[in-house]
N, C-alpha and C positions, 0 to 999 in steps of 0.2 A: 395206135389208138389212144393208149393215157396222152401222149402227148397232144394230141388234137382236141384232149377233153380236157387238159390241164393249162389248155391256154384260153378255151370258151369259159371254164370258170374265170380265168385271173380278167377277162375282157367284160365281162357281167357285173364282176367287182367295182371294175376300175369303172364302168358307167353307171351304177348305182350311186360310187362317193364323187362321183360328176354329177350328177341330177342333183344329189343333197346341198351339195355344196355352191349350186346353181340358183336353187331353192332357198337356199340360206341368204345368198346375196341378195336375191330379189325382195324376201320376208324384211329384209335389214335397210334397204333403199326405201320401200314403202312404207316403212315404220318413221321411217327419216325425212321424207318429205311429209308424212302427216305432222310429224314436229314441225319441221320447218312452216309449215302453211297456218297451224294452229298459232304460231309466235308472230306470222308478219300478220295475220288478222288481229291479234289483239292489238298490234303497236299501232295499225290502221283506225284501230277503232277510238282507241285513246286521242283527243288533239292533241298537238302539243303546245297549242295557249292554253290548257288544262295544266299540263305537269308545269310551264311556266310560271303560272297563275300560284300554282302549289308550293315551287317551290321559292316565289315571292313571300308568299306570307309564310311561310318554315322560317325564311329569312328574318322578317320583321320581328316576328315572335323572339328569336332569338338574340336578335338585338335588343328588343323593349329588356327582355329578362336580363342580359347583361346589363342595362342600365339601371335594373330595379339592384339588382346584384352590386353595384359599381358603387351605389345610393348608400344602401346597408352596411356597404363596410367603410364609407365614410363616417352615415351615423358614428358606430363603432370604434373607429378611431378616433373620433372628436371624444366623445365620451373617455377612451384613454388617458386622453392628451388634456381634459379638466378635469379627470381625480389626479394624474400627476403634476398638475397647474402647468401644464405646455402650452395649454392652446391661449393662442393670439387673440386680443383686443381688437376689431377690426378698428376702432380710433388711433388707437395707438399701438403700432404691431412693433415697437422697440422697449416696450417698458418692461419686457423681462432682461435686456441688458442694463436698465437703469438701477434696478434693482441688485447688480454685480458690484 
């Protein structure tokens, strides 16, 4: 008799961490398609001549500032280049060798 009572317990066991673990995959697929379905509806929702659009003028912007950037440290090195009397005459761009 223990014997026939010690294998209905270990068989009750072993079908409870089946149903959990049954239960657990199911909780974990449904949690994952709701992700999945929530991500392709937002990409849906978004066009993508919006992100294009977007990431057009990201673009531009960042070019104009490079070139305001690009601007400023010209200013900046001209300004160097006549307190150390480097910069060029645009008439005459040899007459700091005449002056050798």
């Amino acid at each position: 008799m223990l014997d026939g009572e010690f294998a209905g317990v270990v068989n009750f066991e072993a079908l409870i961490i089946a149903i959990a673990v049954v239960a657990g995959l199911v909780l974990v697929s449904i949690a994952v398609c709701c992700c999945y379905c929530c991500y392709c509806r937002r990409r849906s929702r978004s066009r993508p001549d919006e992100e294009e659009e977007q990431l057009a003028r990201k673009r531009e912007e960042r070019r104009l500032q490079s070139l305001q950037r690009k601007h400023e440290r010209k200013l900046k090195h001209d300004e160097i280049r006549k307190k150390y009397g480097l910069l060029q005459d645009s008439d005459n761009p040899y007459s700091r060798f005449e002056n050798e």
